[in-house]
C-alpha positions as CSV (number, residue, x, y, z in Angstrom):
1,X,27.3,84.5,-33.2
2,X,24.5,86.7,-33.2
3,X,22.6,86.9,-30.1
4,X,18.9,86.6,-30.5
5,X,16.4,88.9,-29.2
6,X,14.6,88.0,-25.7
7,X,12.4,90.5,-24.6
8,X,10.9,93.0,-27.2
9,X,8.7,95.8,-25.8
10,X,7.3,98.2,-28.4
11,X,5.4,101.6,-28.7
12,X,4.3,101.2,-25.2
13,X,2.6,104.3,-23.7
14,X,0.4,105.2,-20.6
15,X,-1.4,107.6,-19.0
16,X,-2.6,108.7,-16.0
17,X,-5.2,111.0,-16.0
18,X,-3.8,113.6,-18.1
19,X,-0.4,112.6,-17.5
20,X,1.5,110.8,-20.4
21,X,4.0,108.5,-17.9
22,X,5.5,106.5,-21.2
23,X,5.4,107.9,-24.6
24,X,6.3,105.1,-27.1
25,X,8.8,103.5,-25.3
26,X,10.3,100.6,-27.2
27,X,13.5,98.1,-25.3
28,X,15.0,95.2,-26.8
29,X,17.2,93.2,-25.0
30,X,19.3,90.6,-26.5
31,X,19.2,86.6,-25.0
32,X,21.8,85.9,-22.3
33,X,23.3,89.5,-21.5
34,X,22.3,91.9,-18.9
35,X,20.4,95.6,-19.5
36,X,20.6,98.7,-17.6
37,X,16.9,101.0,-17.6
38,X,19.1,103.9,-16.0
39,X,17.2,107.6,-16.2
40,X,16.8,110.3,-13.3
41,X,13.4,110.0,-10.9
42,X,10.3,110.7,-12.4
43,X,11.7,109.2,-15.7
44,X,9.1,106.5,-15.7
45,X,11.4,103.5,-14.9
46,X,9.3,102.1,-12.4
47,X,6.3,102.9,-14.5
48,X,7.6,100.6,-17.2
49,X,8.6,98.0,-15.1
50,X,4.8,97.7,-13.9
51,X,3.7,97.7,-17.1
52,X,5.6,95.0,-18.3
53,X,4.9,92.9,-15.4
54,X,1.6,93.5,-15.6
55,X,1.0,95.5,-12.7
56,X,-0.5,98.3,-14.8
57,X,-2.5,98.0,-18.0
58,X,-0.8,99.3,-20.7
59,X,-2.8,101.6,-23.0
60,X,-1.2,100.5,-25.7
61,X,2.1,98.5,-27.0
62,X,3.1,95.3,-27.6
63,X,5.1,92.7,-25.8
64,X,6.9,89.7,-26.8
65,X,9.5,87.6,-25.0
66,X,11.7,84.7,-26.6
67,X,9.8,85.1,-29.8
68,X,6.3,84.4,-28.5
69,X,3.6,87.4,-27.6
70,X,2.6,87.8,-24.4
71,X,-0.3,89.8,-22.6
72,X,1.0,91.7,-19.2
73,X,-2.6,92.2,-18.1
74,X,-2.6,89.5,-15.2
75,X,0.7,89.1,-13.3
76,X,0.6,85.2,-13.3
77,X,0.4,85.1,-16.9
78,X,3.3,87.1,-17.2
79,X,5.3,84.7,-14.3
80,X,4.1,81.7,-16.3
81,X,5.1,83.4,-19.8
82,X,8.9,83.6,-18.1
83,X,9.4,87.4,-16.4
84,X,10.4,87.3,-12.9
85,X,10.6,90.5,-11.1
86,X,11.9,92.1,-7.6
87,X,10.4,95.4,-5.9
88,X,12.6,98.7,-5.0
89,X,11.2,98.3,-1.2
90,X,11.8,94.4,-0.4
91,X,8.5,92.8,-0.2
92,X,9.0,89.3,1.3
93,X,6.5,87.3,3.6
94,X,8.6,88.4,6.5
95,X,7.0,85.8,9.2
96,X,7.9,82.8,7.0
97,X,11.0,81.5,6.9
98,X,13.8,82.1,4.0
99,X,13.3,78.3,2.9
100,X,9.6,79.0,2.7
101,X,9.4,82.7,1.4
102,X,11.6,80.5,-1.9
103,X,9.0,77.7,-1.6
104,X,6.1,80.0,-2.5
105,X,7.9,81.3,-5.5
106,X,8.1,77.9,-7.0
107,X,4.7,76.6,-6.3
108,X,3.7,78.9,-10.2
109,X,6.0,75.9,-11.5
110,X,4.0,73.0,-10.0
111,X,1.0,70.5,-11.4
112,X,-0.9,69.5,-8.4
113,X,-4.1,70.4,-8.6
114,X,-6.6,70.9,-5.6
115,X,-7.2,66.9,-5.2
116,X,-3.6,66.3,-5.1
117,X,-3.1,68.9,-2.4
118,X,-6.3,67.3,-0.4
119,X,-5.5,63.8,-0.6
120,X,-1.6,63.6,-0.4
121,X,-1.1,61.5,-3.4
122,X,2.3,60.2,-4.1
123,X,2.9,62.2,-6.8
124,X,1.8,65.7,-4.6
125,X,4.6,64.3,-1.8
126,X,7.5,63.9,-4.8
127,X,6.5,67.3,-6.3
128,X,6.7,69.0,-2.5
129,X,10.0,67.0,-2.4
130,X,11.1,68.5,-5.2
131,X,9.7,71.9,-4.4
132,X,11.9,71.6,-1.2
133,X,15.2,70.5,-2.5
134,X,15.1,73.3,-5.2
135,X,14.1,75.8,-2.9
136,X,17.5,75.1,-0.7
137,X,18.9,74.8,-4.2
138,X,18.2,78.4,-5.0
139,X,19.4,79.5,-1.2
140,X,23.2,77.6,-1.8
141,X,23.1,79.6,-5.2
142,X,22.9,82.7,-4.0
143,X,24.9,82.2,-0.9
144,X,22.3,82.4,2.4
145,X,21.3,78.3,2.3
146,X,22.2,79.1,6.1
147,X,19.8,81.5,7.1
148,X,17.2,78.7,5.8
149,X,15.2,78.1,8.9
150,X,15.1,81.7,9.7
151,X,12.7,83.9,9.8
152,X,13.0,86.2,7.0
153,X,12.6,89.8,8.8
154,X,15.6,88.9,11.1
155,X,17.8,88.8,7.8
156,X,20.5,91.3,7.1
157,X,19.1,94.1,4.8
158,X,21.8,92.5,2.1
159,X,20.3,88.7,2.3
160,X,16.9,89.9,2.0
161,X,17.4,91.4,-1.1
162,X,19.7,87.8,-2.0
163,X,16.7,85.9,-0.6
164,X,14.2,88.0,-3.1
165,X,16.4,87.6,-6.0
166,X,16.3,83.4,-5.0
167,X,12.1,83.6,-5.1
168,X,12.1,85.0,-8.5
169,X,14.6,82.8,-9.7
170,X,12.7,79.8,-8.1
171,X,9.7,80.7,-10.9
172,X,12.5,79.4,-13.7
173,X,12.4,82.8,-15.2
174,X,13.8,83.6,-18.8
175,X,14.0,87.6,-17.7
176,X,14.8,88.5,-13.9
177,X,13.8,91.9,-14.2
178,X,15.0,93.9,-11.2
179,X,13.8,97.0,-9.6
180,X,17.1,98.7,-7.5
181,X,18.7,95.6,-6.8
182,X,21.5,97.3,-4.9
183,X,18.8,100.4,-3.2
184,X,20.2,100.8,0.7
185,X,23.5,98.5,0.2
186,X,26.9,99.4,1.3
187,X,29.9,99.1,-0.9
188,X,30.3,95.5,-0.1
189,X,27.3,94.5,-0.6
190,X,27.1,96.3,-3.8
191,X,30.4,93.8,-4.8
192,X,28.4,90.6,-3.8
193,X,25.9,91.6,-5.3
194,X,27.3,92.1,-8.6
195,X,29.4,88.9,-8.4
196,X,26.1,87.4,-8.0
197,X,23.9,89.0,-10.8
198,X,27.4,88.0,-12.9
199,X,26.7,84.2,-12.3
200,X,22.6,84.3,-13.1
201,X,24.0,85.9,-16.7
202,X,26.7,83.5,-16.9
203,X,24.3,80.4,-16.1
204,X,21.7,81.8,-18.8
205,X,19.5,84.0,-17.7
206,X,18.8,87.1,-19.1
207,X,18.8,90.4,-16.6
208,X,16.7,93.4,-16.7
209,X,17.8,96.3,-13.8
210,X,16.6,99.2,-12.8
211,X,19.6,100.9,-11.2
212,X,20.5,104.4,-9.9
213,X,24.0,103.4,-9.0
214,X,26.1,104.5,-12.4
215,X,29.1,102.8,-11.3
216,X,27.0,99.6,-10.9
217,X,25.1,100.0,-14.1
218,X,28.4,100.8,-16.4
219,X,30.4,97.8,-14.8
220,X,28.0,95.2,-15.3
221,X,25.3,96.3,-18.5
222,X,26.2,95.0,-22.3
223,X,23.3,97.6,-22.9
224,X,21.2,100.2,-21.5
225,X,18.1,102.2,-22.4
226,X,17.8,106.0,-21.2
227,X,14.2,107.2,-19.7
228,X,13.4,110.8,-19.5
229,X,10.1,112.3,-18.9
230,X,8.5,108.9,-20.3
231,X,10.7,109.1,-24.0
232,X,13.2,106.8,-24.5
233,X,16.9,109.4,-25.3
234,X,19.3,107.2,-25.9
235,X,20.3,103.3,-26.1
236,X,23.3,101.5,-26.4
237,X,26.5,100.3,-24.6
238,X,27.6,102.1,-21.5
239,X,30.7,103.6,-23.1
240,X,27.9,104.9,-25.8
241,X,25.7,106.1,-23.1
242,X,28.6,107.9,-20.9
243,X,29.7,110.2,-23.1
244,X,25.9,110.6,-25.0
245,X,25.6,114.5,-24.8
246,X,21.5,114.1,-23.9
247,X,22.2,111.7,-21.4
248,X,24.3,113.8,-20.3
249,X,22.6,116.6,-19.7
250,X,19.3,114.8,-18.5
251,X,21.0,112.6,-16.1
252,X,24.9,111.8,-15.6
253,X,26.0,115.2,-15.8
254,X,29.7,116.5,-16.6
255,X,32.6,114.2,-15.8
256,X,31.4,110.7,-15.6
257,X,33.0,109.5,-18.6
């Protein structure tokens, strides 16, 4: 079975100033499997990611995800279209608590509008409800449901990047795309972590990462896309991209196949 195509980005580029940051870059990632964007710094990684979220305006390309356009220009729309993401530095609401930092990332998903909210109708109270029991949903899944009531900033460095990675998922997102998931983690936590991103595949959802750790990246990617200098070098599947001479050169350097 052929696996049809989720997220399509093509000919994006951008500038800033007089500095080209992405020159054509084209990905396509395939439904259901999990991608690598894997380049050294100053490749324009984070530059893409921003672009496709919507964080920066493209000046030109064109986006698509599970078949249907989309406009990154507003990051809402792009939440709503189905493209979740997670930051390199953790950015959490760190006085609210874990239950409540989820609770916020699922409101995008909700239908009351201002007079619900005002006037506590029935059907506000059951969508809260629901808002709620999803939310501790979300924390079970990714294994920190006990740290609910806490506040967030007195998590372990390792459960607040779990407890990110539950807010995106609480928008119902067709891509998480994630930006250093495993930045400042031990070995351990690196193993949790990809046990974890393992099961959001396995349950169908469709992972974009940003990764600097190659060990990571190879064990866990179907594919990845090389950045360097804002040019896409090389895609394809890790034992493709390990022993790819540019990537190589550009990035992995000798000995990593």
């Amino acid at each position: 079975m052929i696996n049809k195509v989720m997220l399509e980005v093509s000919n994006v580029n951008k500038k800033f100033g007089g500095l080209l940051a992405l020159s054509s870059v084209s990905l396509s990632i395939e439904s259901g499997t999990i991608a690598g964007l894997i380049g050294p710094n100053g490749a324009g990684k984070t530059t893409f990611f921003n672009v496709m979220t919507g964080l920066y305006p493209a000046d030109t390309g064109s986006f698509s995800l599970a078949g249907k356009s989309y406009n990154p220009r507003v990051v809402e729309e792009v939440v709503f279209s189905g493209i979740a993401r997670t930051f390199q530095n953790i950015r959490l609401f760190k006085e609210m608590t874990v239950l409540e930092n989820v609770m916020v990332g699922r409101h995008c998903r909700t239908k009351a509008g201002f007079w619900g909210a005002t006037l506590r109708t029935q059907k506000t109270q059951l969508e809260e409800k629901l808002i709620f029991d999803r939310s501790l949903e979300l924390l079970d899944y990714v294994g920190i449901v006990q740290h609910a009531s806490k506040t967030s900033k007195n998590l372990s460095y390792g459960d607040q990047r779990r407890l990110e990675i539950a807010r995106a998922m609480a928008t119902d997102p067709l891509v998480l795309a994630l930006d250093e998931p495993a930045a400042g983690m031990n070995a351990t936590e690196k193993v949790e972590l990809q046990k974890l991103l393992e099961k959001i595949n396995s349950d169908g959802t469709t992972i974009l990462m940003i990764e600097h750790d190659v060990k990571l990246v190879m064990g866990i990617c179907h594919s990845i896309t090389v950045l360097d200098h804002g040019e896409v070098i090389a895609h394809g599947t890790p034992d493709l991209i390990r022993t790819n001479p540019a990537v190589i050169e550009a990035y992995l350097g000798p000995g990593v196949a």
